[in-house]
N, C-alpha and C positions, 0 to 999 in steps of 0.2 A: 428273808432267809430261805423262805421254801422257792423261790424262783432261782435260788444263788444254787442250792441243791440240785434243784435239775436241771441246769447248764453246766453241771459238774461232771466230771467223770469218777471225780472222789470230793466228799464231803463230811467234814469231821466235826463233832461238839464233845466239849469237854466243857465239865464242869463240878466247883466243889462248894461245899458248904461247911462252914467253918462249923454254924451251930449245929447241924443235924451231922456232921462227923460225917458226910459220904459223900464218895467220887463216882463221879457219871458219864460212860465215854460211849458214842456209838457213832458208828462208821455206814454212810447210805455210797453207793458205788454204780456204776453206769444211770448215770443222769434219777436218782432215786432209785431205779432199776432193780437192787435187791440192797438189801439191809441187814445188817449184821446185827449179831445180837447185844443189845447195851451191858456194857460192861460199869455192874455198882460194887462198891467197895467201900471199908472205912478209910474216912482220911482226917485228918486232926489240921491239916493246912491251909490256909486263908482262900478267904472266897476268892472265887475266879471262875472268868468265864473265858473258853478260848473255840474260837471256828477258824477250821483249814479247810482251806476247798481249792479243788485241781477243775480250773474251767476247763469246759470242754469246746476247745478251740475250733475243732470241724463246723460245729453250731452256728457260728461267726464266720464261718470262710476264712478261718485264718488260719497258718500253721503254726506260727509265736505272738507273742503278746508285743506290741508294735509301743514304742516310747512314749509316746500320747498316753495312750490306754494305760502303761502301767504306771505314768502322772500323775492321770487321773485320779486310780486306784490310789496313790501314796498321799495325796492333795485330801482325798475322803477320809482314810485315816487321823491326818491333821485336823481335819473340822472336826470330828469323835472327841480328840482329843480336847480337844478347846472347849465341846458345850458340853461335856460330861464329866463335871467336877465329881472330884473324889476315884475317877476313874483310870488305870494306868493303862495307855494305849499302846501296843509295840507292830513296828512293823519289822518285816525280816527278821526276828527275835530280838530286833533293837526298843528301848523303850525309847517313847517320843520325848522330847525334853520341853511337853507341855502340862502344867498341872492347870493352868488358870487362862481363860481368854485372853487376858494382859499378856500372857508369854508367847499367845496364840498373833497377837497385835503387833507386835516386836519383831514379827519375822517379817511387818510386809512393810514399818515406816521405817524414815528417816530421821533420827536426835535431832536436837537444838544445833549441833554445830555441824550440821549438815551431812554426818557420814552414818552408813549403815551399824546398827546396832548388833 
C-alpha cells in the first residue's frame, strides 16, 4: 500500500469498525508529499475497508492508463475477490459477483455440454 501511495498523486483510506463505533478517513496527495489530517468520527455501520488512489501517470511515462494496465488492475481485483472469503470486492463502485473461489472458477471453464457458464 505504501508503494501504491507514492506513485499516487492522491491516495485515500477509509475505514470503519462496527464494534469500536468509529470512522477513519485520511487523504496523502503529491506522491505522500503532504498529508492531510485523519478525519475520526462515530459510525454505528459495518465494517469496511476502502483505498482510492489516483496513480501518478508521469511516474510511468504515461499520459492514460493503456487497456492492458487497467486489465490488469481489474483481473487483481478478481483474484481479491476469490481468496478472500467473507470479503465483498467492488471495482468502479460495482461489487464483484464473487463470494467463493467456485464462482471465481466459473468465470474461466467450460460445463459438461460444452458452452460457457
Amino acid at each position: 500500500a505504501k508503494l501504491c501511495n507514492i506513485f499516487s498523486t492522491k491516495f485515500i483510506v477509509e475505514t470503519s469498525c462496527k464494534e469500536s463505533h468509529k470512522y477513519f478517513k485520511q487523504t496523502w496527495i503529491t506522491n505522500m508529499g503532504k498529508t492531510q489530517e485523519p478525519t475520526i468520527k462515530p459510525n454505528k455501520d459495518d465494517d469496511f475497508t476502502s483505498i482510492t488512489f489516483y496513480p501518478d501517470l508521469s511516474k510511468f511515462g504515461m499520459k492514460e492508463l493503456e487497456e492492458d494496465t487497467i486489465a490488469l488492475l481489474a483481473r487483481r481485483a478478481y483474484d481479491v475477490a476469490a481468496s478472500t472469503r467473507g470479503v465483498k470486492v467492488y471495482l468502479n463502485d460495482k461489487r464483484l459477483p464473487i463470494s467463493k473461489f467456485e464462482d471465481y472458477c466459473k468465470l474461466y471453464v467450460v460445463n459438461n455440454t460444452g458452452q460457457d457458464e
